[in-house]
C-alpha positions in Angstrom: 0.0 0.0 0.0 1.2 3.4 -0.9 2.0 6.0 2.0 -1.2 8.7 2.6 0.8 12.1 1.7 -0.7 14.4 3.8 -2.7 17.5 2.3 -0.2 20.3 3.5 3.1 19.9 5.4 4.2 21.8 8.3 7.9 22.9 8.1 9.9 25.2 10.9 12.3 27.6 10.1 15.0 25.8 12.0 14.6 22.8 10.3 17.6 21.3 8.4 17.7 19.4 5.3 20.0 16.5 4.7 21.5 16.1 1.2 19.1 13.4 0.3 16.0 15.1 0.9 16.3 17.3 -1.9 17.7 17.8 -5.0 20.6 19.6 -4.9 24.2 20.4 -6.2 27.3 19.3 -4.2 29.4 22.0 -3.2 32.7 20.2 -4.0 34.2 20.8 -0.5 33.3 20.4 3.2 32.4 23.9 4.2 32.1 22.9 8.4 35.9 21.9 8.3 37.1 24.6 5.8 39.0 26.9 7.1 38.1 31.0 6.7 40.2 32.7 4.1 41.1 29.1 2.5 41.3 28.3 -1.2 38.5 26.4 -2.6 39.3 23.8 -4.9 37.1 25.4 -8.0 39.1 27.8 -10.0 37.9 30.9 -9.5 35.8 33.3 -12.1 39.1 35.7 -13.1 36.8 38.4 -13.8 35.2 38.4 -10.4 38.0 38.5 -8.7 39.5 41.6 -10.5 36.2 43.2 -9.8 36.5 43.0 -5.7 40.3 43.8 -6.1 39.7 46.8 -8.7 36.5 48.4 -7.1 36.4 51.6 -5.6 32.2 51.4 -4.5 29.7 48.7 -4.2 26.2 49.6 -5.3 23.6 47.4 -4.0 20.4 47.6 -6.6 17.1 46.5 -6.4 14.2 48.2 -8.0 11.8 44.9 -9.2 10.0 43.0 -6.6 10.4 43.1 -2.7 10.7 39.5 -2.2 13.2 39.0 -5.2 15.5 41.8 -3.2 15.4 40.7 0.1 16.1 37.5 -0.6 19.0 38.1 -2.7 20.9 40.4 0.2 22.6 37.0 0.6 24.8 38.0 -2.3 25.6 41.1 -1.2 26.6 39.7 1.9 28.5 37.7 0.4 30.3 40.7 -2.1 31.0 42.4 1.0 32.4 39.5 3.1 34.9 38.7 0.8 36.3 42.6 0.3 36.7 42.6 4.1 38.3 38.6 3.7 41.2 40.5 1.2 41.6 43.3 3.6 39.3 45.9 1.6 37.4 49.1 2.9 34.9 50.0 0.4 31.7 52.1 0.4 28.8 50.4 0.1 25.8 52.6 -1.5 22.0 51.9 -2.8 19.7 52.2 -5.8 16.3 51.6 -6.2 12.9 51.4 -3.8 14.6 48.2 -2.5 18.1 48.3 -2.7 18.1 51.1 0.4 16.8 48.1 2.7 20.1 47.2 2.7 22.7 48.4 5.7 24.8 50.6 3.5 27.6 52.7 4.6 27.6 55.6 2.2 25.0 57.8 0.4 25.2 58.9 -3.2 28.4 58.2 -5.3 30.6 61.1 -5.5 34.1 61.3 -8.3 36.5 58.9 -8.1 33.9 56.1 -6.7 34.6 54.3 -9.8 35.1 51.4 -10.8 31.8 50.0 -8.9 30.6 46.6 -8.1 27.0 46.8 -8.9 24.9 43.7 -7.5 20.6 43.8 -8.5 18.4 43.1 -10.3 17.7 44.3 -14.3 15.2 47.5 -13.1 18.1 48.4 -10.3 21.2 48.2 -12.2 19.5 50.2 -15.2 18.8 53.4 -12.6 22.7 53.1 -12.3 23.2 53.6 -15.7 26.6 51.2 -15.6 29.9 51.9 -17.5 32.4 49.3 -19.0 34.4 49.9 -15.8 31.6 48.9 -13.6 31.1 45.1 -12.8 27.5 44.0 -12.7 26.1 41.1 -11.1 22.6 40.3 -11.6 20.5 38.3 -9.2 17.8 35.8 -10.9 16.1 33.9 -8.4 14.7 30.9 -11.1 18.5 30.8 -11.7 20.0 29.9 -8.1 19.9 26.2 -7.4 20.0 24.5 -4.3 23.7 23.6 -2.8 24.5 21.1 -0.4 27.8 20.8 1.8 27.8 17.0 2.4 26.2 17.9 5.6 23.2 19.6 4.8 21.4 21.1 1.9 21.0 25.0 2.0 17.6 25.6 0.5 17.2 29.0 1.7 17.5 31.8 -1.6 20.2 34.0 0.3 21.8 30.4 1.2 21.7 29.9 -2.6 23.3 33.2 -3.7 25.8 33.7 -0.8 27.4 29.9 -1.7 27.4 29.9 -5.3 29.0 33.7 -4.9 31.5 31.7 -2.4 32.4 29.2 -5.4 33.4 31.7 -7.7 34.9 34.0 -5.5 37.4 30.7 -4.8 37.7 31.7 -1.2 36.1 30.2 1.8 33.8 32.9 3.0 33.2 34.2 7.1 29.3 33.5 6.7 26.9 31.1 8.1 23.2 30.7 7.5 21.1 32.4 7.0 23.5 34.7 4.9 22.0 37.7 5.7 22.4 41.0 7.1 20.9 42.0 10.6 17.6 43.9 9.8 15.6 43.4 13.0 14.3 46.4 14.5 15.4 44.7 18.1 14.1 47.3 20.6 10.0 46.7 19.8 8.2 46.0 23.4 5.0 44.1 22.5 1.5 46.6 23.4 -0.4 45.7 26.1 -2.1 42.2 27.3 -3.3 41.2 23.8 -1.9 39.6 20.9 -1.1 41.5 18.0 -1.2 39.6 14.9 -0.6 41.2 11.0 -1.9 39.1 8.2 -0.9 39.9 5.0 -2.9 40.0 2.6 -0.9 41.5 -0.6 -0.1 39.3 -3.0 1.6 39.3 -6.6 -1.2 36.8 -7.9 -4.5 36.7 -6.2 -6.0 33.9 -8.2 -2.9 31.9 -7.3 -1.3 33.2 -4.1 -4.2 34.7 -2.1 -5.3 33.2 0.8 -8.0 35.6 1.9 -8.6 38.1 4.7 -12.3 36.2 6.2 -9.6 32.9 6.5 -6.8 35.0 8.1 -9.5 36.2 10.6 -10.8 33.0 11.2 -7.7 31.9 12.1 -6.5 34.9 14.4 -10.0 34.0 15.9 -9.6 30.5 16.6 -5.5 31.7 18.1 -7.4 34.1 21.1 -10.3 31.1 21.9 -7.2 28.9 22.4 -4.9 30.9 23.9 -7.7 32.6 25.9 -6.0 36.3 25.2 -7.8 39.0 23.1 -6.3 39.6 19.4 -5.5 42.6 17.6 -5.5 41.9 14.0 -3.8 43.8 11.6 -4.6 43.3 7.6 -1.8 44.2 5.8 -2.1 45.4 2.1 0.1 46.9 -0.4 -2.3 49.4 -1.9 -5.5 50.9 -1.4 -7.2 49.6 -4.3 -6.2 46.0 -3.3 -7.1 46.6 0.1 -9.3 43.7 0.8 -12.8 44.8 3.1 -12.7 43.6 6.7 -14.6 40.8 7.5 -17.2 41.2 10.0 -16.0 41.6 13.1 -15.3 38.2 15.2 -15.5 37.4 18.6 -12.5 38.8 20.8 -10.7 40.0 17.8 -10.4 43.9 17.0 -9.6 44.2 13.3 -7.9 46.8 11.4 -7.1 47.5 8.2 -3.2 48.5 7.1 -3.1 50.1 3.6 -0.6 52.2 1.5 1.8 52.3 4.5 5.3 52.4 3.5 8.4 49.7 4.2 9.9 52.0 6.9 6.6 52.0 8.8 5.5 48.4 8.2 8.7 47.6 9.4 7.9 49.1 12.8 4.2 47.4 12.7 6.0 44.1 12.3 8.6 44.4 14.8 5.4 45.0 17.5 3.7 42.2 16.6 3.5 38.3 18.1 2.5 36.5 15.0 2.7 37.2 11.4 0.9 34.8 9.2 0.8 35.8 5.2 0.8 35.1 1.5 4.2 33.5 0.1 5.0 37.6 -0.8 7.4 40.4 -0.2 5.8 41.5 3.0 5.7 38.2 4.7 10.1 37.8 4.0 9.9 41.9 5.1 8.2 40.6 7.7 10.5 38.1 9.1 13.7 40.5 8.3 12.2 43.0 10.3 11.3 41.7 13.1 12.8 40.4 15.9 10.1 38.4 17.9 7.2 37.7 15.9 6.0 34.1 14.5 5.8 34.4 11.1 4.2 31.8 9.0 3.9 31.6 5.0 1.5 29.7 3.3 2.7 28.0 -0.1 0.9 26.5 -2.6 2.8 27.9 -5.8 6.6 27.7 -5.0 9.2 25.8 -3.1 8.7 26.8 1.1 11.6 26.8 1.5 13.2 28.3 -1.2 11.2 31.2 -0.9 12.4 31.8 2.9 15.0 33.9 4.6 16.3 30.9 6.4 15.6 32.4 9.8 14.5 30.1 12.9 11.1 32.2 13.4 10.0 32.2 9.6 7.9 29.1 9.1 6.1 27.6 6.5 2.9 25.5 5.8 3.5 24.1 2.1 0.7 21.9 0.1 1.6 19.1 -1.9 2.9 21.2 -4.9 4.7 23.3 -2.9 6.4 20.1 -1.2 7.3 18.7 -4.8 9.0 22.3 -6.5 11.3 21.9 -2.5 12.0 18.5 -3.1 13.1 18.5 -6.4 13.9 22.3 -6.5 11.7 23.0 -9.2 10.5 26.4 -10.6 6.7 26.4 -11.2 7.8 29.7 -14.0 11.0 28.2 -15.0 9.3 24.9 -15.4 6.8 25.2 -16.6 4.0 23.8 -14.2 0.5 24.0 -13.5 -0.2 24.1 -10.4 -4.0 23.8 -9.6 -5.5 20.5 -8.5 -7.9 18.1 -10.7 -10.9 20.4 -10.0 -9.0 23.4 -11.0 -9.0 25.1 -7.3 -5.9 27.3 -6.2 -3.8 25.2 -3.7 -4.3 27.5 -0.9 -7.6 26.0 -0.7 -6.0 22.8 1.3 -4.7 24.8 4.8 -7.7 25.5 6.9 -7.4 28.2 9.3 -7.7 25.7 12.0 -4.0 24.1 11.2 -2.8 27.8 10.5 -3.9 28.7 14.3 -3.1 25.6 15.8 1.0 26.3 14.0 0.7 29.8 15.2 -0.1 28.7 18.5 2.8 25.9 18.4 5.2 28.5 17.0 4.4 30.7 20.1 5.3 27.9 22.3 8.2 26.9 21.6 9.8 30.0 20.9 8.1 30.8 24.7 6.5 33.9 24.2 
């Protein structure tokens, strides 16, 4: 008899993979028993290497989507780790609506910033208007595969970025996972007695990616019967016009709608609140950046859980089936190909009730103690 494969998988964001659970590309070298600074058996990419001992800037720019960017700070990270590995001091400045998320150290390029090391994406490195002295390294998330170290398989994008940058670079970098740069706004005290929960709601693809304000209420609902505290709900949206219309109101939750805010103030909302459950989207990965103590739970039916993840040990996931197969075989639904509705044509989001998304929240808050 053939195992039952349950309708949607629960995943947490300290979870490690083994090697064999996915599919993934062997890194060549032990990376736990590598020394910092050593040589890596792959040759190194001659022109990448002329470009961190030539340039005089790097220019960190994003301008397409939120979630592409923040997940692809893991090559920055790993751009700038490897100047301070070859005893460099250089600038590092921003472009675009999301390339100034990043933790730069200088402003606007002044004369005699060039050459530059420009790392984005196609809208970002176009507003820099690069010369044939610049070096340009563009970030394509369908393009970065999953690598494993013989130990583990890194699944995570930044993961992705920061080891494949590691490879070429031919140097054994200073990072561990998750790759990333510190973001957390640390200092947020949580307001008052109740729970403060954001849902968000934004998505790039509501007929795919959606999984609807009345079910993100029902589950912050269900969270304050079972936990017996009162919640304050938060429905986050990207824009006014996609703003969805609060449900009606539900027992011992307060509901209020977030709209048009921008990414300096959502970061602030986020950093206050307990629990963050949303779409696989932008917000939900700003989300989990952002803050330092919130849950945050993404719900995938479209693209790999955990591909589509910071990496971070508070970022979970809750993945249907589909989602489970682009992870396991590290697939690209876009890149691929695939259709991702079931037999009846239904969006996959369909198959986590808002039971199983309060009953994770309410794990998730648990074990991390809160």
């Amino acid at each position: 008899m053939s195992p039952v494969v349950p309708l949607v998988t629960r995943h947490w964001g300290n979870t490690a993979y083994a090697p064999e659970q996915v599919l993934s590309i062997p890194l060549g070298y032990d990376r736990s028993v590598t020394p910092v600074g050593a040589v890596l058996p792959e040759a190194p990419d001659p022109e990448l290497r002329s470009a961190l001992d030539r340039c005089a800037r790097v220019v960190v720019a994003f301008d397409g989507k939120l979630g592409d960017s923040l997940l692809a700070f893991g090559a920055v990270a790993a751009v700038t780790d490897a100047l301070i590995l070859l005893g460099r001091t250089v600038p590092v400045s921003s472009s675009g609506r999301y390339g100034c998320l990043y933790p730069t150290t200088s402003t606007a390029c002044s004369r005699g910033c060039s050459p530059r090391l420009i790392i984005g994406d196609d809208p970002g490195v176009q507003l820099t208007r690069p010369t044939e002295d610049d070096h340009v390294l563009l970030c394509y998330p369908e393009q970065a595969h999953c690598r494993d170290d013989g130990q583990r398989a890194h699944t995570h994008l930044p993961a992705r970025y920061y080891l494949r940058l590691e490879e070429r670079i031919g140097l054994r970098l200073p990072g561990e996972p998750p790759f990333l740069p510190p973001l957390a706004r640390n200092t947020a005290e949580p307001v008052g007695e109740a729970l403060t929960i954001a849902a968000v709601t934004a998505t790039s693809w509501p007929g795919r990616k959606d999984y609807g304000a009345a079910r993100f209420t029902d589950a912050a609902r269900i969270i304050g019967e079972r936990s017996g505290r009162h919640v304050r709900l938060l429905l986050v949206s990207g824009h006014e016009e996609t703003a969805p219309r609060p449900p009606a109101e539900a027992a011992g939750v307060q509901t209020e709608s977030v709209t048009g805010a921008d990414l300096a103030t959502l970061m602030d909302l986020f950093a206050r609140c307990d629990v963050v459950l949303g779409n696989d989207t932008g917000l939900t990965h700003l989300a989990a950046l952002a803050s330092a103590r919130a849950e945050v739970i993404g719900l995938y039916g479209r693209h790999s859980h955990s591909k589509w993840r910071t990496g971070l040990g508070h970022h979970h996931a809750l993945a249907t089936p589909f989602s489970e197969r682009m992870h396991r075989q590290d697939m690209c639904p876009v890149r691929d190909g695939l259709d991702d509705t079931d037999n009846n044509g239904r969006a996959p989001l369909s198959a986590i009730s808002p039971d199983l998304l309060a009953d994770t929240a309410l794990v998730a808050l648990e074990r991390s103690g809160a």
